[in-house]
C-alpha positions, 0 to 999 in steps of 0.5 A: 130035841134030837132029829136028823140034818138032811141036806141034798147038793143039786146043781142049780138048773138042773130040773125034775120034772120040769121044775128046778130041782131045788124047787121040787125037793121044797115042795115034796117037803112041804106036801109031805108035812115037813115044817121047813127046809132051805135052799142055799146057793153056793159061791163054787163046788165040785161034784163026783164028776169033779167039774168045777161050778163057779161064778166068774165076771164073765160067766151071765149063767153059771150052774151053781151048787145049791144046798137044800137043808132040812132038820127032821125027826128020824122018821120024818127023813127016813119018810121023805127018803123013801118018798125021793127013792121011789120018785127014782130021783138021783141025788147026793145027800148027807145025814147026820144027828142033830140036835134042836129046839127053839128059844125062848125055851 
């Protein structure tokens, strides 16, 4: 099958409303019908205001980089997008094409 590969890059306590962001993105998936989506968090990384975000012996929190990764039909992506846009919610995101299935076949 052909789709999309969404993943959104959030620091980990950043916050939307209230609720952890990566939190809130796998919800708003969930109630708009997406079958599943996955939350990563990163080792180390740096954004576009090129803080570097790492875990260290002494650090007890460290705001972390998190992935947040969906696999989607297009109009699925093109959907949660939109939805996302008109929550006015500022994010960083990459899409490409994928392709997908399940085993065994």
């Amino acid at each position: 099958m052909q789709g999309t590969f969404l993943k959104f890059y959030v620091n980990e306590y950043r916050e939307h409303n209230g609720i952890l962001l990566y939190e809130w993105l796998l919800e708003r998936a969930k109630k708009c019908g997406i079958h599943g989506g996955t939350a990563v968090r990163a080792m180390a990384g740096f954004g576009r205001h090129g803080i570097l975000h790492g875990e260290t012996f002494l650090e007890l929190i460290a705001d972390l980089p998190v992935e947040v990764e969906f696999v989607l039909d297009e109009e699925e992506a093109r959907r949660f997008l939109n939805l996302l846009q008109a929550e006015n919610v500022d994010l960083f995101y990459v899409k490409f094409p994928v392709e997908y299935g399940f085993l065994p076949e």
